[in-house]
N, C-alpha and C positions, 0 to 999 in steps of 0.2 A: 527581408527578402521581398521582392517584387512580384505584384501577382495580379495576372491580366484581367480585367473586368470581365463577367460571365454575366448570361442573361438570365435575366430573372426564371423562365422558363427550365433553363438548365440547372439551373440552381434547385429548381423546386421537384424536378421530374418528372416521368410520366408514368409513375407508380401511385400516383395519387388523386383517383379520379374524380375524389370532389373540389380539385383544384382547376381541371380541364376547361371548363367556361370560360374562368379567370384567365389564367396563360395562353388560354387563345387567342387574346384580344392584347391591344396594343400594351397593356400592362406584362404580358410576358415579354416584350421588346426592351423593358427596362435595365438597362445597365445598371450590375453591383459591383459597387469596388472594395468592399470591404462588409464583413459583420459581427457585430453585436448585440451584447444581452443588457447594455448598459446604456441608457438612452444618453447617459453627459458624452460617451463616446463615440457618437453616431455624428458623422461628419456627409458631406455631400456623396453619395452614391451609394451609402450604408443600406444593408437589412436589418432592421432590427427585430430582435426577437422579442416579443413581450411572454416574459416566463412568469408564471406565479412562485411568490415568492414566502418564507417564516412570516415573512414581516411586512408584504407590500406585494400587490400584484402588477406587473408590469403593461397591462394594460392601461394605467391610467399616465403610463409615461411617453404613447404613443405619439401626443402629439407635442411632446418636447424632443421627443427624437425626431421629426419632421421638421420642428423649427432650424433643426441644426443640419436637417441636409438628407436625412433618411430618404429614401424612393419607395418604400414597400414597407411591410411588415409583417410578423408572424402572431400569430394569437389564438387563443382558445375560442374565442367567439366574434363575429363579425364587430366592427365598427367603425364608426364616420370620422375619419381623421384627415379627409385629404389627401391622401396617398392611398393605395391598395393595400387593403389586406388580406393575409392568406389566412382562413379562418380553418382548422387544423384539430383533431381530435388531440391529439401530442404533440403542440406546438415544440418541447425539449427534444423530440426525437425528430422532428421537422429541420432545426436547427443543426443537430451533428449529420446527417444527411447532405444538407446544402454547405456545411461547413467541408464534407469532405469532396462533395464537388467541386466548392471553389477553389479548395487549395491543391485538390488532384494530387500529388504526388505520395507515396507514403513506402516504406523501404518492403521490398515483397515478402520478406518470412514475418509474419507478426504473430508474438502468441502473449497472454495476459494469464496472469493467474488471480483470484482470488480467495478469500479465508481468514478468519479473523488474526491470526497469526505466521507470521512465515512471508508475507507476500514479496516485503523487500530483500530479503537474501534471496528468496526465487528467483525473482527478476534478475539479481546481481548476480545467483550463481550462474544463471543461465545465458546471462550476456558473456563469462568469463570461459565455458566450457567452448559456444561458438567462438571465441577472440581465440581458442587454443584450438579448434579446429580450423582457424585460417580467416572466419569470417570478418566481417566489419558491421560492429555489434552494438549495442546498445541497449541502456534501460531507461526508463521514467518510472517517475514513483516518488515514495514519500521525502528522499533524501534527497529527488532532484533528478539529475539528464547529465548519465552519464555516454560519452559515445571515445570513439577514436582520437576527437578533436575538441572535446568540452567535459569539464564537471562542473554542472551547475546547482548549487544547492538549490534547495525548494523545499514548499510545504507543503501542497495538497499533492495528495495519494493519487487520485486520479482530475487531472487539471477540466478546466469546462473546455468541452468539445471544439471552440473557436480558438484554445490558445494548443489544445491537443493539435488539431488537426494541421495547424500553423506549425506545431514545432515537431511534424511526423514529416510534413514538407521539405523543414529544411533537413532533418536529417536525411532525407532519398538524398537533397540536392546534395551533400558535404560526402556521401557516395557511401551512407548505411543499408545494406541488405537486409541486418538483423534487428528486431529491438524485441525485448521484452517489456513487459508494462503491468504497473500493481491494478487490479478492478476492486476499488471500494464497494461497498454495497451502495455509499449515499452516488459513486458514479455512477453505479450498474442501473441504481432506482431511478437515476437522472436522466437516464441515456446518454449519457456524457461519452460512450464507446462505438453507440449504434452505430459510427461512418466507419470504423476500423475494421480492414477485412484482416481474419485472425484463420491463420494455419495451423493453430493447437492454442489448446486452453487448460488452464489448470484448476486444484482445489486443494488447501492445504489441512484446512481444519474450522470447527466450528466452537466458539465459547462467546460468554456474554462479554458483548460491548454495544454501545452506539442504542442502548434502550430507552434514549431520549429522543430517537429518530424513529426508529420502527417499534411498532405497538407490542410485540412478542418477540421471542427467538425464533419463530416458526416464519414470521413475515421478514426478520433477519436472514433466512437460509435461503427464502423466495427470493430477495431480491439479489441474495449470490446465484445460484441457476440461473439469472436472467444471460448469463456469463452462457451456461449450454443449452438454453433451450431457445431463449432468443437471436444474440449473436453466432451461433458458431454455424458455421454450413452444414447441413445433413453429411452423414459420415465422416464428418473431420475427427482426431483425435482430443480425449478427453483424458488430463492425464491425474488421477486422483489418489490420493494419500490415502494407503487404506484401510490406517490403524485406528482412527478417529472417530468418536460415538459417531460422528454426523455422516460417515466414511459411506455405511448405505445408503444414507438418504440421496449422498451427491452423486452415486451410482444410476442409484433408480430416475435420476431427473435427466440425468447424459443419455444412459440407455433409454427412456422414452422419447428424447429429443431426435435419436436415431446416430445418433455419436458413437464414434470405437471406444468403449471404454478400455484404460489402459490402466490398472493400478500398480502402483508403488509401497513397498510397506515389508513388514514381518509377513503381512497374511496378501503381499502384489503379488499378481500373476503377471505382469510387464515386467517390473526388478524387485527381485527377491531378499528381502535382508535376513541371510541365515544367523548372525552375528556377529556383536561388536562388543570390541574389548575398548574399557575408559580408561584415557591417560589424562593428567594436566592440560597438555596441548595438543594431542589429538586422540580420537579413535579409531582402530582398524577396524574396516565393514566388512563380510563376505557377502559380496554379493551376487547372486543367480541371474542371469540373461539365457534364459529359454535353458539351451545345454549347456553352457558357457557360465563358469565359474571365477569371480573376480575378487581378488584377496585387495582393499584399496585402504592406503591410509587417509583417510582427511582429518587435514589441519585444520581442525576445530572441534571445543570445547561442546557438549552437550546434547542429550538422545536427538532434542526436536531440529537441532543443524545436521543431524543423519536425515531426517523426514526430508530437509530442507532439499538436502542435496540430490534425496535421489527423485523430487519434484521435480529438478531441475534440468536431472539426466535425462527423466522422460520426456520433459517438455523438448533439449535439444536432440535424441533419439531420434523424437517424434514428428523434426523439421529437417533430418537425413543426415545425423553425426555418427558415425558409428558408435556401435557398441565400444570395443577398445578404445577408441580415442576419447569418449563421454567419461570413461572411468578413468583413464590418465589424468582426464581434467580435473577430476576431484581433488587429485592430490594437490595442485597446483592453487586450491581455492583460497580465496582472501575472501576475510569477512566484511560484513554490508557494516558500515559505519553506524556505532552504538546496539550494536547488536552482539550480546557477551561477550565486546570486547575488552581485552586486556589491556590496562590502560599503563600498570608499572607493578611493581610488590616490591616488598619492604625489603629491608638487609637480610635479614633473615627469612626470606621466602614466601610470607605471607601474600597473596596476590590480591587486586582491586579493580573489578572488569564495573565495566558502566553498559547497561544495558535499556533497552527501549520502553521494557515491560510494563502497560499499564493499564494492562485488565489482567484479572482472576487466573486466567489459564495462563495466560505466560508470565505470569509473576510463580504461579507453582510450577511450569519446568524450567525456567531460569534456576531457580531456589533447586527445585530435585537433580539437575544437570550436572551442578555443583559439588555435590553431596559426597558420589564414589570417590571422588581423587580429596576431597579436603578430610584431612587428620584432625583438625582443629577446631574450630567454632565456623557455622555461617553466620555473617554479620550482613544486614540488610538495612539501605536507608530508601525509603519511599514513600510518596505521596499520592493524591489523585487529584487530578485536575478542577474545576471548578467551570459550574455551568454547562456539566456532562452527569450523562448516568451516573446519577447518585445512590444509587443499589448496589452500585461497585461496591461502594466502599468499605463497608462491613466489610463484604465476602474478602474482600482484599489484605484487612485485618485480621482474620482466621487464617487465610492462607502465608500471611510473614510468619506468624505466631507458632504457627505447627511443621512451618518447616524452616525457620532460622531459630540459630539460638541466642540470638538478639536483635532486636529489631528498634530501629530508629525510624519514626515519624517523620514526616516534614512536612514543607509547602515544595508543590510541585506547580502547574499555573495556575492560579487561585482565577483567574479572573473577572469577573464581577461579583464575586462571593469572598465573604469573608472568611479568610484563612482556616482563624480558628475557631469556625466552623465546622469547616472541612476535617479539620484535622481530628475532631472532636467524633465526629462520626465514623475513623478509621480506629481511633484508639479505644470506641465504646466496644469492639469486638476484637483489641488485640491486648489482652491483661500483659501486663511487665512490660510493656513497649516504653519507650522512651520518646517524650516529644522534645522537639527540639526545632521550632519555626521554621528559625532563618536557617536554609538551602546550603550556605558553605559551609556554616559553623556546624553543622550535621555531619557535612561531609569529614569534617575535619576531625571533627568528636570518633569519628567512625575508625577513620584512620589512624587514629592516634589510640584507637584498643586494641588495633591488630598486634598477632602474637606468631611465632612460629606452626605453621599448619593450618591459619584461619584463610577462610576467605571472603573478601567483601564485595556486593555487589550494591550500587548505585542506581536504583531503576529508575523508570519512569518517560527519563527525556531522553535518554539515547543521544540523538544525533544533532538534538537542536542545541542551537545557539545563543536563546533566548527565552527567557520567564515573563509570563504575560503576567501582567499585576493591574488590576483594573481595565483601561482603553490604553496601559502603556509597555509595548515589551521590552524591558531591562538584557544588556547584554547579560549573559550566563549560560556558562558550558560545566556540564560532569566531568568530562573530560579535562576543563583547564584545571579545575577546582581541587580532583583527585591530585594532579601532578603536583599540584601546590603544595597539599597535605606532604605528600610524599617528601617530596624536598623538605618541608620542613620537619619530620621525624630525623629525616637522615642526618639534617644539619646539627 
């Protein structure tokens, strides 16, 4: 898309008064045509951002992004590079700011949720509940940009604010009203969201993940609030899950933000789930809307795709769907890709869903989800990634171990870490588990024990496409791998 030059001035605003000197003067007459965080991509009319970075602070790339065309820059502290710079207490939240100035456009209902678990069914239930109330809908997130007129796979959960705001642009322009969006912690910490003005905001759940980023669980839940206490508007709705240890804490941070809190849950005062019956393919909820009593099936597998769903309700509820029409949509829901999905079962019934799961908590309600409808054995193959919280992995090993009744090891991305390694550190707290390296042959091993009544699940990569194996990612899918299996039992 094409997007008209803005001046530096507008771009930077006049909400930030230690910038006012600067932008006074012929420096805010400066035309931008574009920005970035990446000095090799900073071409003639650029801003560039200098972000500090794991690995390299972008200040010393200032004047590489000059030689290439930059007019300005952003940074944490002043310095001499020939060009102006905008010297910025949070230079990341300076950047999504001017990002969303210059791209201006972004579809009017926006709402995001986050939580260590659930964000992308959220997103998807809630894009699918507006698509069946009429609207022209849409999600981003970990599996990608899905809208009326696109499905685009992807990888990050929440993209950087420059390629965000770019691609909230084009979806106004392609004529989106709606989008839902997943909020990671590492975007919420980033300000990767700050430009995004958000008409409801959600919270699914709290469990360990990402403890290689944030120094505790405590600075982990901080930087999900950053979701109500810093983005959302005074009195906008908060829509929170509220069966969850974390359930009060993400109460008490909405309600001090000055946010409507709305909960969802066994124990929501917004929708009520009085109960739900488990089937293989779906369960019936009764759900409560104030006096208003709603008997709903949804076609999906497991307690935390009930949490998921009625997140979603509230989140569209809460942007002017009705009630009726939000709980019709339930019925009609399709699951977010690699999310205990059903991928085939055997001749004899045994089923093989391949799901996301790759921390503690959602590796135990994938496994317990399963549990009411299988006759048979749980059969589990799973790994943990490499070059990530390495404290998982225990936990994750106790948790196959006590709730499947067999459990197969593997490599799941290993990437700069050696496999078996990794794998050694999951099997030191899963006694009787079975290792089994290589990723198909696992799968295949898995499938080929299936029995009448069993069920198997496939965690870890969900929806991706590819296994990172050092600097190189190998095609590989669960999903192709499972069918593979399959076929060849049948054959």
């Amino acid at each position: 898309m094409t997007t008209q030059p803005k001046k530096l001035r507008d771009l930077a605003g006049q909400d930030l008064p230690e910038l006012a000197e600067l932008l006074a003067g012929p420096a805010g007459d400066l035309e931008i045509t574009g920005l970035t965080s990446d000095s090799r991509k900073a071409v003639p009319g650029t801003l560039f951002a200098a972000l500090a970075g794991a690995k390299a602070d972008g200040s010393a790339f200032i004047g590489d992004a000059a030689a290439r065309g930059a007019v300005a820059a952003i940074a944490s502290q002043p310095a001499d590079a020939g060009i102006p710079v905008l010297a910025v207490s949070n230079p990341r939240r300076l950047l999504a700011l001017a990002a969303a100035r210059f791209f201006g456009a972004q579809p009017q209902t926006m709402v995001a949720v986050t939580g260590t678990a659930g964000k992308t069914s959220v997103a998807s239930f809630t894009r699918q509940i507006w698509a069946f109330a009429g609207h022209a809908a849409a999600q981003i997130g970990t599996t990608g940009v899905v809208s009326p007129t696109r499905n685009d796979y992807g990888s990050l959960t929440t993209p950087d604010p420059v390629e965000l705001q770019k691609l909230l642009a084009e979806l106004a322009a392609e004529g989106v009203t709606h989008a839902a969006m997943e909020a990671s912690s590492h975007g919420l910490d980033q300000s990767r969201l700050d430009g995004v003005k958000l008409a409801a905001a959600g919270f699914t759940n709290l469990g360990r993940d990402h403890m290689d980023y944030h120094p505790t669980i405590e600075d982990y839940m901080a930087a999900k609030m950053r979701l109500f206490d810093t983005l959302m508007p005074k009195g906008g709705p908060a829509v929170i899950f509220s069966d969850d240890a974390w359930s009060k804490e993400a109460i008490r941070a909405a309600t001090a933000a000055g946010l409507d809190v709305r909960t969802v849950g066994r124990a929501g005062d917004y929708l009520c789930l009085k109960r739900v019956e488990h089937f293989r393919h779906k369960q019936m909820a009764e759900i409560h809307v104030g006096t208003e009593i709603f008997e709903v099936d949804i076609p999906l597998a497991g307690d935390f795709q009930v949490a998921n769903a009625l997140v979603s309700a509230g989140l569209a509820m809460s942007t002017g769907v009705p009630a009726a029409t939000a709980m019709a949509a339930l019925e009609k829901l399709v699951g977010a890709s690699g999310r205990l999905e059903l991928v085939g079962q055997t001749r004899d019934g045994a089923l093989a869903y391949v799901d996301y799961a790759h921390k503690p908590d959602a590796l135990e309600n994938v496994l317990a989800s399963v549990r009411p409808f299988t006759t048979g054995r749980v059969i589990v193959v799973f790994g943990c990634g490499g070059d990530r919280d390495k404290g998982k992995r225990p936990i994750m090993g106790e948790v196959a171990t006590r709730l499947a009744d067999v459990v197969i090891v593997t490599d799941d991305n290993p990437r700069s870490e050696v496999p078996e390694v990794i794998r050694s550190e999951i099997m030191a707290a899963a006694p009787g588990a079975i290792e089994i390296g290589d990723r198909a042959r696992a799968i295949r091993e898995a499938v080929g024990m299936l029995r009448s009544g069993d069920t198997l699940i496939v965690a870890g990569k969900g929806h991706e496409e590819g296994q990172t194996v050092g600097a190189t990612v190998l095609p590989f899918s669960d999903h192709v791998e499972v069918r593979k299996a399959l076929e060849e039992v049948a054959s």
